[in-house]
C-alpha positions as CSV (number, residue, x, y, z in Angstrom):
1,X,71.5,91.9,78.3
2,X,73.6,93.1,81.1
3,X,71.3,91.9,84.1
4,X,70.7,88.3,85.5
5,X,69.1,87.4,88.5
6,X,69.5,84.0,90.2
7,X,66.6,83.1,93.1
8,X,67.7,81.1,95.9
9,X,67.6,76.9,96.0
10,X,67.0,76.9,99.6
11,X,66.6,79.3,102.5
12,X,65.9,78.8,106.2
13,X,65.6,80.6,109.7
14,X,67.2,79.5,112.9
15,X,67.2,80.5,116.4
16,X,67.4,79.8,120.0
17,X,64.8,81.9,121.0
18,X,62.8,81.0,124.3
19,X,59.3,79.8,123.4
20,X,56.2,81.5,124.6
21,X,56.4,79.9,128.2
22,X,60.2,81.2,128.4
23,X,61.2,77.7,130.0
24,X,62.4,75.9,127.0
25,X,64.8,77.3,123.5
26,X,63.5,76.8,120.4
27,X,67.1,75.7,119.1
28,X,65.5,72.7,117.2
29,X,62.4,74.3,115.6
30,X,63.0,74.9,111.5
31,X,61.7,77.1,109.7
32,X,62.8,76.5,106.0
33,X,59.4,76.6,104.3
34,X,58.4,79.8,105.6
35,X,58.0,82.9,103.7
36,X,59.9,84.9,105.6
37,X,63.2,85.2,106.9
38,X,64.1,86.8,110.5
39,X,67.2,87.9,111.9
40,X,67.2,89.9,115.3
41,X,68.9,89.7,119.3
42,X,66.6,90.1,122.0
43,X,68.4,90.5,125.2
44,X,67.4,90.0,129.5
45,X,64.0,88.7,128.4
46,X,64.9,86.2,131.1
47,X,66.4,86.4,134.1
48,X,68.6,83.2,135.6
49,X,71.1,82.0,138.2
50,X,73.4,82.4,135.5
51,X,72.6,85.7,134.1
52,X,70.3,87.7,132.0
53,X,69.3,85.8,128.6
54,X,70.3,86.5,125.2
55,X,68.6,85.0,122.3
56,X,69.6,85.0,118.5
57,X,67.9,84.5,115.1
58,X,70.1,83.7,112.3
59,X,69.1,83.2,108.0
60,X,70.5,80.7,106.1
61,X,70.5,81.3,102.0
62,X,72.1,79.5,99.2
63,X,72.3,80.2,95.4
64,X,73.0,77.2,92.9
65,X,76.7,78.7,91.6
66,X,77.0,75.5,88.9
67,X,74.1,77.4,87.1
68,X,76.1,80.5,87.2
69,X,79.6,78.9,85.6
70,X,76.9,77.4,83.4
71,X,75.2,80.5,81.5
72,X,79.2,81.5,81.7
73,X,80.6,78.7,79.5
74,X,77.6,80.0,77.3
75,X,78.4,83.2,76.9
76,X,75.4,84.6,78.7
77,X,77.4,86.3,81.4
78,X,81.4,87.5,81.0
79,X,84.1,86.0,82.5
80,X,85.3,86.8,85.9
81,X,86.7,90.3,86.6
82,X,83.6,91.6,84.3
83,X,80.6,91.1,86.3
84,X,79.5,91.8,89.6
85,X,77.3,89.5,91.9
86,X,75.6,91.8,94.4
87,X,72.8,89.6,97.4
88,X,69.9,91.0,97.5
89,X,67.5,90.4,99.6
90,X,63.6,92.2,100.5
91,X,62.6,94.1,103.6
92,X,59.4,92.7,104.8
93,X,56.9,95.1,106.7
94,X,55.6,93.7,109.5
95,X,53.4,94.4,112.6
96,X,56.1,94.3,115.4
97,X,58.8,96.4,116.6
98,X,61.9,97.1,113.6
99,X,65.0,97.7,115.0
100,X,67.2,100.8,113.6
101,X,70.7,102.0,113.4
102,X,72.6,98.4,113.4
103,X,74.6,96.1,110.8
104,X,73.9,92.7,109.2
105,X,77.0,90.5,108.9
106,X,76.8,88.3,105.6
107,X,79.0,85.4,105.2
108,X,79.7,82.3,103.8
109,X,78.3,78.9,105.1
110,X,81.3,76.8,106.2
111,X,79.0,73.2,105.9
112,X,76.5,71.7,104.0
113,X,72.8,72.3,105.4
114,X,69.5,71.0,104.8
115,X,66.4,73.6,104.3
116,X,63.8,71.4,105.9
117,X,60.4,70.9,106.1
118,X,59.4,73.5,108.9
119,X,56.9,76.9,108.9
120,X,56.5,78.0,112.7
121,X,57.9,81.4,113.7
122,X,56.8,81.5,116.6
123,X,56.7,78.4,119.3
124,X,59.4,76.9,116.9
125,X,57.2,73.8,117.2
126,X,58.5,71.9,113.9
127,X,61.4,69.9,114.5
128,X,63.8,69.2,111.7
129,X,67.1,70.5,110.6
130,X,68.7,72.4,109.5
131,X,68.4,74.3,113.0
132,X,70.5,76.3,115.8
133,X,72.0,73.3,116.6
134,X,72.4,70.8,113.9
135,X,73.2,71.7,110.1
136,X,71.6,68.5,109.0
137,X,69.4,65.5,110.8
138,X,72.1,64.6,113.0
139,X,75.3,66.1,111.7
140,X,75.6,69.2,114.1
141,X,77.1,72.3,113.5
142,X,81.2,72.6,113.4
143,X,83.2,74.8,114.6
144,X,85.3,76.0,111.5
145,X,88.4,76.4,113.3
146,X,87.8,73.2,116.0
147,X,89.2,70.8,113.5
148,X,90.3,67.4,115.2
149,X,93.8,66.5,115.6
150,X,96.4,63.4,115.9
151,X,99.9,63.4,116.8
152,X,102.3,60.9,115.4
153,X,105.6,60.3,117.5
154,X,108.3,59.4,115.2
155,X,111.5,57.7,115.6
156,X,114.7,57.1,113.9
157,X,115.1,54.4,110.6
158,X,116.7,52.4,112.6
159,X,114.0,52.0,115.3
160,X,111.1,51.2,112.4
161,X,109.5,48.0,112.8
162,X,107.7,46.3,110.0
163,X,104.2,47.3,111.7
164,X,101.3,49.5,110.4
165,X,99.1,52.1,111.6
166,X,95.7,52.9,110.7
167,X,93.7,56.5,110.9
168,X,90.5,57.5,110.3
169,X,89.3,60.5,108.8
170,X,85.8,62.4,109.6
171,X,83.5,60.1,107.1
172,X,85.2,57.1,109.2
173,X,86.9,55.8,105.9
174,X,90.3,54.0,107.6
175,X,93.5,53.9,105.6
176,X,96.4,51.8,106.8
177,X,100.0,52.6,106.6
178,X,102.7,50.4,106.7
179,X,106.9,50.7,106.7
180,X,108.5,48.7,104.1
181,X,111.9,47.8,103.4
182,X,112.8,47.4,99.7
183,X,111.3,50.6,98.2
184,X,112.8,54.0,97.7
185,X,111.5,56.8,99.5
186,X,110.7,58.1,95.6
187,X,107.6,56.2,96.0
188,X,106.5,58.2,98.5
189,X,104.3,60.5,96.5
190,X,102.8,57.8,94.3
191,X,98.7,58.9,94.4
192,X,97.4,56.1,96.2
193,X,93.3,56.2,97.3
194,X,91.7,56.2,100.8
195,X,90.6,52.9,102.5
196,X,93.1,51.0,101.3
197,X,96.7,49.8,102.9
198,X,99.4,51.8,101.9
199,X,102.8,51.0,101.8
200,X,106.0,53.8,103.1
201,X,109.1,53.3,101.6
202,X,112.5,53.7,103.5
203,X,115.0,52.9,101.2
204,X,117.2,56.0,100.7
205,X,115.7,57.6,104.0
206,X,118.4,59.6,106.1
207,X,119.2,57.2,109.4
208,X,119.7,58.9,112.6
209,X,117.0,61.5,112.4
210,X,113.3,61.2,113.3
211,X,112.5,64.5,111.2
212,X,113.5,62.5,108.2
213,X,111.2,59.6,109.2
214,X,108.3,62.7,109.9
215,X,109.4,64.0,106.2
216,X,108.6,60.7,105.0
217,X,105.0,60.3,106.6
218,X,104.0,63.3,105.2
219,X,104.9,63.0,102.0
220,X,102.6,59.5,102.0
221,X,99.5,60.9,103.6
222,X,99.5,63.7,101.6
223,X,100.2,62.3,98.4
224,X,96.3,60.4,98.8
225,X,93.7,61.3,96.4
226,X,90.5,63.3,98.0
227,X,91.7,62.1,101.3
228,X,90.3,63.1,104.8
229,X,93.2,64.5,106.5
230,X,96.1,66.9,106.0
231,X,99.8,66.0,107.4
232,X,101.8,68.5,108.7
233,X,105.5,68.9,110.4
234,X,105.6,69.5,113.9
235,X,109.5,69.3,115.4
236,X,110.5,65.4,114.6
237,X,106.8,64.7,114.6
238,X,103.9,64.7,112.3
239,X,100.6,66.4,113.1
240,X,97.6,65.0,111.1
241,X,94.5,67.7,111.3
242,X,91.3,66.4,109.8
243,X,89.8,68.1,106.9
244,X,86.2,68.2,108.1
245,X,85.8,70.4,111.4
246,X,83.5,69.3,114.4
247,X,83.5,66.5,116.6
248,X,82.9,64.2,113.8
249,X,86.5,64.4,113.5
250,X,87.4,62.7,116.5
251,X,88.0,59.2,115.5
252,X,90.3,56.4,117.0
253,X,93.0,55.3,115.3
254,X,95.2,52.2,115.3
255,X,98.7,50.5,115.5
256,X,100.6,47.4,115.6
257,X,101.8,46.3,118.8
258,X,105.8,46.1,119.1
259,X,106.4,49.7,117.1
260,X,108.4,50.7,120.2
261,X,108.6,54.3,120.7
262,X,106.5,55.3,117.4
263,X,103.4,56.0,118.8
264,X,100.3,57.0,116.8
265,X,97.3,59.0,118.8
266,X,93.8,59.1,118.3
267,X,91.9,62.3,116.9
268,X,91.3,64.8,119.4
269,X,90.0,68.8,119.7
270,X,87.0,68.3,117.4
271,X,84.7,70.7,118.2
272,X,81.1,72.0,117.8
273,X,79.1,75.2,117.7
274,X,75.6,76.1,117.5
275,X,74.2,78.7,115.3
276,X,75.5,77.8,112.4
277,X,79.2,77.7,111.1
278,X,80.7,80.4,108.6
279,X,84.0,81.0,107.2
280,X,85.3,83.6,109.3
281,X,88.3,85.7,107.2
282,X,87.8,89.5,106.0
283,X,88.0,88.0,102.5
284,X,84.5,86.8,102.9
285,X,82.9,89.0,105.4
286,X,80.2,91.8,104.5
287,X,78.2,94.2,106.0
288,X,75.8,96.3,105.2
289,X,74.7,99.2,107.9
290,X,71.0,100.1,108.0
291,X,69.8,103.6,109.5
292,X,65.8,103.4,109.5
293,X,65.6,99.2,109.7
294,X,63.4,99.3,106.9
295,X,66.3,98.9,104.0
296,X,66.6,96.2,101.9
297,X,69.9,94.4,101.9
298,X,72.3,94.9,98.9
299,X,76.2,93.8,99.0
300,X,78.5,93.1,96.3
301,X,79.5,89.4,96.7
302,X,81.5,89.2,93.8
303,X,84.5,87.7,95.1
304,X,83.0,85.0,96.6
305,X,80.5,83.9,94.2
306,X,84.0,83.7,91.7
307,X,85.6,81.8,94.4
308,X,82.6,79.1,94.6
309,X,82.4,78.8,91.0
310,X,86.3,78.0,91.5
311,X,85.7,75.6,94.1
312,X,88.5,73.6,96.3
313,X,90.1,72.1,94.1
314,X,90.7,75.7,92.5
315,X,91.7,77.6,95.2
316,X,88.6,78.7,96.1
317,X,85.6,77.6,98.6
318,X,82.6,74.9,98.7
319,X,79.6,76.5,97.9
320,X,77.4,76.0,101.1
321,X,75.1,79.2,100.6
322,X,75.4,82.4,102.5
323,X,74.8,83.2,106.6
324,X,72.9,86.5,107.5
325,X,72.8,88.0,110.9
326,X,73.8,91.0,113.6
327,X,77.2,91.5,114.2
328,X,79.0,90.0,116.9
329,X,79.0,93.4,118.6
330,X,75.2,94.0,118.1
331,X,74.4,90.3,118.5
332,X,75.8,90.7,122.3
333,X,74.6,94.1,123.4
334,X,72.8,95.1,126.3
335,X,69.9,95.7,124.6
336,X,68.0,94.5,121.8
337,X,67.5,94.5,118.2
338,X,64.4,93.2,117.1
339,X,63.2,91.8,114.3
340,X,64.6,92.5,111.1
341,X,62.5,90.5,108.3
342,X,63.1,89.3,104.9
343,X,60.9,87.6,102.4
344,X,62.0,83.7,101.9
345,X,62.3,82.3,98.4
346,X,58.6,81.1,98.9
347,X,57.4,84.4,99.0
348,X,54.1,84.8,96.7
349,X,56.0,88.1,96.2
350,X,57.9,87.2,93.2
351,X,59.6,90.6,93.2
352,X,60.4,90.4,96.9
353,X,62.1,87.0,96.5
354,X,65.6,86.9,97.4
355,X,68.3,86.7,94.4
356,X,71.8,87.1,93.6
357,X,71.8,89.6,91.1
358,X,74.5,89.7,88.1
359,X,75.5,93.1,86.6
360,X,77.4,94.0,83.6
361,X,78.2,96.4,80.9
362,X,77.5,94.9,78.0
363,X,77.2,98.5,76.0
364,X,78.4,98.6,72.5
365,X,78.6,102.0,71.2
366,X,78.8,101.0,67.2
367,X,80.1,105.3,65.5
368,X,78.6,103.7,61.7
369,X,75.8,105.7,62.1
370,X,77.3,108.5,64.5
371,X,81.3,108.6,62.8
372,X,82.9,112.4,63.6
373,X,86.2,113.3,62.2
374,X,88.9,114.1,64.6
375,X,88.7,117.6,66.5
376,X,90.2,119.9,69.0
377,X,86.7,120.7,70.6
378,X,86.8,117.4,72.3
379,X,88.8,114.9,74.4
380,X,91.3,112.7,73.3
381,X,88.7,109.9,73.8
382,X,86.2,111.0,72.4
383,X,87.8,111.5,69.3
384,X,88.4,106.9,68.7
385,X,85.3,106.0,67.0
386,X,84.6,102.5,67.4
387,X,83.1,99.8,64.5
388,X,81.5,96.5,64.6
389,X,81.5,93.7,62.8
390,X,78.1,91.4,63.4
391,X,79.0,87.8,61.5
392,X,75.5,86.6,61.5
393,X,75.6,83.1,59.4
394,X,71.7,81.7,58.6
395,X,70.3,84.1,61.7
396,X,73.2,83.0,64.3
397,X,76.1,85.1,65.4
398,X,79.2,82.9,64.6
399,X,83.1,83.8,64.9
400,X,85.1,83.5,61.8
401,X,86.2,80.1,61.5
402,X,90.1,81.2,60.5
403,X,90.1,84.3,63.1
404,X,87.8,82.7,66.1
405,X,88.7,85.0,69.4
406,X,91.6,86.5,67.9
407,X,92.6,90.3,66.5
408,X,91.4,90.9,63.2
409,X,92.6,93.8,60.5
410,X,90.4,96.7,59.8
411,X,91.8,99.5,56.7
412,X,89.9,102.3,55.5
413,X,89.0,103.6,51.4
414,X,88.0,106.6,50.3
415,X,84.9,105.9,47.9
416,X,81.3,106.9,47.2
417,X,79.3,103.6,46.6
418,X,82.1,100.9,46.8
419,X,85.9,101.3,48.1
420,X,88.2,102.8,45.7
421,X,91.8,103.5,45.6
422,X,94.4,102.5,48.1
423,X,94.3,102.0,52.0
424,X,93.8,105.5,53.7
425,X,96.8,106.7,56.8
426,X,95.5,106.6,59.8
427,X,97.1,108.3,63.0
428,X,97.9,106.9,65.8
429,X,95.4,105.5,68.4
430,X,93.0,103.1,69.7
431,X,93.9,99.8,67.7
432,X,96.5,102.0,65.5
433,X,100.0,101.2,66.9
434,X,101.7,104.3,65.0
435,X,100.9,107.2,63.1
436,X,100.4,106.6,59.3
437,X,99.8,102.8,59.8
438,X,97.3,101.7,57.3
439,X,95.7,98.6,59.5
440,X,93.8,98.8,62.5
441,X,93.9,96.2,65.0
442,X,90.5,95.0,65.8
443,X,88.8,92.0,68.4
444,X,86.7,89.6,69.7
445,X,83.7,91.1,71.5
446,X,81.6,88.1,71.8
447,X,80.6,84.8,69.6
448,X,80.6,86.6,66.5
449,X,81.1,89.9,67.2
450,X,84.2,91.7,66.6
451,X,85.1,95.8,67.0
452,X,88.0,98.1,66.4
453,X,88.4,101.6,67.9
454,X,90.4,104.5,65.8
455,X,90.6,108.3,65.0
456,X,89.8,109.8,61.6
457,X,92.1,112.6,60.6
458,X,91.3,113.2,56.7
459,X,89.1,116.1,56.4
460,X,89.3,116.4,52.7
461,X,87.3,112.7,52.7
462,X,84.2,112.5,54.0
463,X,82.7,109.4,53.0
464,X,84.4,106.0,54.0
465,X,84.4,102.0,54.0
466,X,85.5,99.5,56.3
467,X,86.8,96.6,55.3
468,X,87.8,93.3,57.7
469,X,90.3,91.1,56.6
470,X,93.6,89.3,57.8
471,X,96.3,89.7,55.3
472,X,95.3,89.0,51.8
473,X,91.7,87.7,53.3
474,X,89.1,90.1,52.8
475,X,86.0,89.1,55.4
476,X,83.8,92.0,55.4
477,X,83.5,95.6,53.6
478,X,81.2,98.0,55.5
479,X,78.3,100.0,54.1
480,X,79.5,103.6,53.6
481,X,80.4,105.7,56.7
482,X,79.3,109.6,56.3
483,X,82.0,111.5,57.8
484,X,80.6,114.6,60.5
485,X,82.4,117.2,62.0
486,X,82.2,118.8,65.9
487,X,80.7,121.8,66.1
488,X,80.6,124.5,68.7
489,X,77.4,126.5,69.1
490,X,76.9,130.5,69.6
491,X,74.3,129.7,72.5
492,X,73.8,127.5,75.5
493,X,71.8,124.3,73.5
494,X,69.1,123.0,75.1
495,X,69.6,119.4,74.9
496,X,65.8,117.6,74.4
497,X,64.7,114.5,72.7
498,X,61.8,112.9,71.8
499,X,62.3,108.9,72.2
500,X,60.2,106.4,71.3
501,X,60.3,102.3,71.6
502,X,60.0,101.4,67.6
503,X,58.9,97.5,68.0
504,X,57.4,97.5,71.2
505,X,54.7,94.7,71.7
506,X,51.3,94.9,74.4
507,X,52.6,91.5,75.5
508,X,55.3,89.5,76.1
509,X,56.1,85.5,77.6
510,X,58.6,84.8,80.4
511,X,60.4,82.6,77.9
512,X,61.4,85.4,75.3
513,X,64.5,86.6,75.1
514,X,63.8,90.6,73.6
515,X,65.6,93.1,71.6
516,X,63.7,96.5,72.5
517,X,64.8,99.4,70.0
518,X,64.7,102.7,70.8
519,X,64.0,105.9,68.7
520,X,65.5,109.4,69.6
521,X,65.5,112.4,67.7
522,X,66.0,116.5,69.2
523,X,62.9,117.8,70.5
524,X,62.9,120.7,68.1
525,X,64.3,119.0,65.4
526,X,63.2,120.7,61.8
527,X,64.1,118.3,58.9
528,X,65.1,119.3,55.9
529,X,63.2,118.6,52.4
530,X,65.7,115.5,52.0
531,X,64.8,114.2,55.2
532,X,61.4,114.5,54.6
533,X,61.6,112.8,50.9
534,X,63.7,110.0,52.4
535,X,62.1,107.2,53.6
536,X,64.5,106.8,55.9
537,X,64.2,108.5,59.6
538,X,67.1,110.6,60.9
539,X,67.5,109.3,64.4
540,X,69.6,111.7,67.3
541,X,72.1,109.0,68.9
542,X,72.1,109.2,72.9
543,X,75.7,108.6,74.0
544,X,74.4,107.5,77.4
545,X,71.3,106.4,77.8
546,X,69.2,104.1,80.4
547,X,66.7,102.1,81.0
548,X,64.6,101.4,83.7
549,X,61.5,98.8,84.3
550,X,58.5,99.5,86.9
551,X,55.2,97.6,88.0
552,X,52.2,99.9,87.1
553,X,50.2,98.6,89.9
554,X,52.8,100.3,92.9
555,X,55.3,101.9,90.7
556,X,57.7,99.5,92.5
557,X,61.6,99.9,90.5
558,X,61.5,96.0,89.3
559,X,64.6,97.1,87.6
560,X,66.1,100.4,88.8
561,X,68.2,102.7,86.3
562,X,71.7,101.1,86.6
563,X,73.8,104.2,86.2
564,X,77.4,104.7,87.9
565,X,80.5,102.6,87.9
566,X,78.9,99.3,86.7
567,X,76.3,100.8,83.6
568,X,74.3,98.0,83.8
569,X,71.5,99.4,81.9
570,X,73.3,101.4,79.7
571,X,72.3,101.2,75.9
572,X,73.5,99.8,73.0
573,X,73.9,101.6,69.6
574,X,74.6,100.8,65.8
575,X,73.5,102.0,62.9
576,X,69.6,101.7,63.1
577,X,69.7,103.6,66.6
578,X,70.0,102.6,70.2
579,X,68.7,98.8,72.3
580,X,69.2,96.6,74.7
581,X,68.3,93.3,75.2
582,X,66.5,91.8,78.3
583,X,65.5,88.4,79.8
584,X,62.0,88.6,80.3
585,X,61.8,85.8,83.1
586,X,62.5,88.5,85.2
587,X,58.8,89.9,85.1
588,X,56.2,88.1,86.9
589,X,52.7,86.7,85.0
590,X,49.3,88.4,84.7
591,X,51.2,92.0,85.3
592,X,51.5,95.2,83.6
593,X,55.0,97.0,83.5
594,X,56.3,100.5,82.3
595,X,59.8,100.9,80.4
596,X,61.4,104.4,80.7
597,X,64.8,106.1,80.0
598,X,67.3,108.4,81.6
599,X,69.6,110.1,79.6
600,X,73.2,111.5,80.2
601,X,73.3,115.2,79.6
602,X,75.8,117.8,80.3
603,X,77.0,115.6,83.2
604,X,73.7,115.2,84.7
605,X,70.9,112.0,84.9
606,X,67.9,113.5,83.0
607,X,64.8,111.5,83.2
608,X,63.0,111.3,80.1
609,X,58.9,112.0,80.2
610,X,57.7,108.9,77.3
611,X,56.7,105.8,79.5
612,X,56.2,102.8,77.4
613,X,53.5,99.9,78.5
614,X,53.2,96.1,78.0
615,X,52.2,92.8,80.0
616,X,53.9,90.2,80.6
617,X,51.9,86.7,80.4
């Protein structure tokens, strides 16, 4: 399985859009149980004193990410660096004027925001947040980068009373600080938690400079566990910003009388914003240009998904969902882009319903069935055949116990029905560090999988055994491996197959998990009286081969061949022939869908002519 789609936990429209009578904004209508999403600008629908209008619909969309790290730990999905994460979302048709030739901004949520409860697009008429204005009932929108501030003039040790000071961070928890003589400044970064009174020590502190009392300050604040605030150096002085931006950040704080010059302010420069707030930086910023309006929107998130599974404490963000709109350039033009739609997560459409989409190769190309000896005619590459190891203990995959996710040995005999003899010489390549060596160094694919990758040299031997072991520990000896050769033609072949899906069912449930095997053999293929005594079918193995899903009904791509960089839908093979395995949750109930393959050939996609039916219930 090399596809995963996650649907969206909550989704939600908002705009400050004039209402029908174009007197009064609808900044505090929600919309966040409406099937469709809107983005567009409309501009100079109103003319004032203060200018021609401009009014703005933005989307709001969040993905649960803890799922994600989730069917990670499990082994569903790779680690990072192996998968891609790509937003998609749905174009929904509509009666009303599309907009063309712009570019939607996508990036991520800066704040925690509520969906709410609303459904009207078009007076706006249900109040409740989220909305244009506040992210939650409320709790309005922040300005990311308007993140309150307090000053803290220092002095010298020698000015230092025994008073305290108190500030207050965003949630309004107060924590009170307090210079003491008779601890060492060693103290200083002793974890201590918010809320409660914390003391400074100032034994060992440099006298005569109010930079070292500053130094000192800082080193307290900051050594707090989850606190609200962040201290920072500022000449002699400290600057404390608060973590959370917005106004909510401007809080009083508090100080002894007597402390002289040392002079603690209040929070100040909070500030809010309407229309949501978004992390701002390259990093996180994506665009997608669309030429006819009617696209549906497709971007590779991948960085930031890893970065919310990473979360803040990990160097990476707070997952507060994703925000979708015109850029700032189209979003203030003298003219108008409207409306751009999307179906919600609510969408009866299950198809159409907005997802973040996982995509990996998770191809195993298994030669025990397919194994050519070493030639000339072909690229250096092409010559490593690569074999598996499946360690399947009573029907479960399972690692070795003694080798787990490590390397593992691989040597090849000479033999007929069982290995005989010694260890064959290998040359150098793949997992063989030097010509002649008689080990191969294999590894961990997945739980209970292992592979190694190697060239064959020894013409004179044509059939072969692998066997898995580490040192005097024999694990696994392979069924016999018949040696072919590459062979040039005298004419131009023409590459056809016949392919058929050998254990495919009429139906299937949402809650399987399947394993569809594929059968391919040359078109014009003429078996010989062997072949025809033996009960066992010849079957062609397609290097590269695809699959691809559609809905009967509309012959709508439900999952499109994933060819290029990524081979999402690229094939697996061993030695019974070519499969893939597939989630079937990702079909909706009561439908009938059609499986087809595309094939690699001479450099060129070739789609094959079977189509293979079943419903899904």
């Amino acid at each position: 399985m090399a596809i995963k789609r996650y649907y969206a936990t909550k989704d939600n429209t908002i705009t400050n859009a004039f209402k029908s009578s174009l007197s009064r904004r609808g900044v505090s209508g929600n919309m966040g149980q409406s099937d469709i999403l809107e983005t567009f600008s409309i501009y100079a629908q109103v003319s004032s004193s203060t200018g021609l209008s401009s009014e703005l619909s933005r989307i709001l969309i969040e993905f649960d990410t803890v799922s994600i790290n989730s069917d990670r730990t499990a082994g569903v999905i790779p680690a990072s660096g192996s998968v891609n994460f790509f937003l998609k979302m749905y174009d929904a048709e509509h009666t009303q004027t599309t907009p063309k030739d712009y570019t939607l901004l996508v990036q991520p949520i800066s704040q925690s925001w509520n969906e709410g409860l609303g459904l009207d697009m078009e007076e706006y008429s249900d109040e409740d947040a989220s909305n244009y204005i506040s992210a939650s009932s409320g709790v309005p929108w922040a300005e990311n980068s308007g993140r309150a501030t307090a000053s803290i003039e220092t002095v010298v040790k020698e000015l230092l009373t025994a008073g305290t000071f108190t500030l207050t961070d965003a949630a309004g928890t107060s924590t009170t600080y307090g210079f003491v003589t008779g601890v060492n400044v060693s103290a200083n970064t002793t974890a201590y938690t918010p809320g409660t009174t914390v003391n400074i020590g100032i034994d060992g502190m440099a006298g005569g400079d109010a930079g070292a009392t500053a130094d000192q300050i800082i080193a307290r604040i900051n050594a707090g566990t989850n606190i609200g605030f962040t201290a920072s150096k500022t000449g002699n002085n400290v600057l404390v910003t608060q973590n959370t931006a917005g106004t909510v950040g401007n809080k009083t704080n508090a100080q002894d009388s007597g402390m002289g010059s040392f002079v603690v302010n209040n929070f100040t420069g909070g500030a809010n914003v309407q229309g949501g707030s978004y992390v701002d930086i390259p990093e996180y910023t994506f665009t997608q240009s669309f030429d006819t309006g009617f696209e549906n929107l497709e971007v590779d998130v991948s960085h930031l998904v890893e970065d919310w599974i990473k979360g803040p404490s990990n160097n990476g963000l707070n997952n507060f969902g994703f925000g979708v709109r015109l850029t700032g350039s189209d979003e203030t033009a003298t003219n108008s882009f409207y409306t751009k739609m999307f179906f919600a997560r609510g969408s009866q459409f299950f198809h159409k319903r907005p997802v973040i989409e996982a995509r990996w190769d998770d191809s195993k190309k298994d030669n025990r069935s397919d194994f050519f000896l070493s030639s000339s005619l072909v690229p250096a590459s092409d010559n490593l055949m690569n074999l598996y190891l499946y360690n399947v203990v009573r029907g479960q995959l399972t690692d070795i116990p003694a080798i787990g996710t490590g390397s593992i040995l691989v040597s090849i005999y000479s033999g007929s029905t069982t290995p005989t003899g010694a260890k064959l010489f290998l040359p150098e390549g793949g997992g063989v560090a030097a010509d002649d060596d008689l080990n191969i160094t294999g590894s961990h694919v997945e739980t209970g999988i292992y592979s190694c990758s190697f060239a064959y040299a020894s013409s004179s031997i044509t059939t072969i055994f692998d066997v898995w072991h580490s040192g005097s520990v024999e694990y696994h000896t392979g069924s016999a491996i018949k040696v072919q050769t590459f062979n040039s033609q005298n004419y131009n072949f023409d590459q056809r197959y016949v392919s058929k899906v050998t254990n495919l069912r009429p139906t299937y449930s949402r809650d399987e998990k399947v394993r569809f095997r594929l059968y391919t053999r040359q078109k014009d293929w003429s078996p010989t009286i062997y072949t025809v005594a033996n009960n066992k079918i010849e079957t062609s193995i397609v290097d590269n081969a695809y699959y691809r899903f559609t809905r009967v009904s509309d012959d709508l791509d439900v999952i499109p061949f994933g060819t290029g960089s990524l081979n999402h839908t690229r094939l697996s093979y061993d030695a019974s022939g070519s499969y893939f395995d597939l989630e079937m949750n990702m079909f909706d109930v009561d439908t009938v869908y059609e499986l087809s393959f595309s094939y690699l050939i001479n450099g060129s996609y070739v789609n094959q002519p079977e189509r293979f039916r079943f419903r899904v219930e």
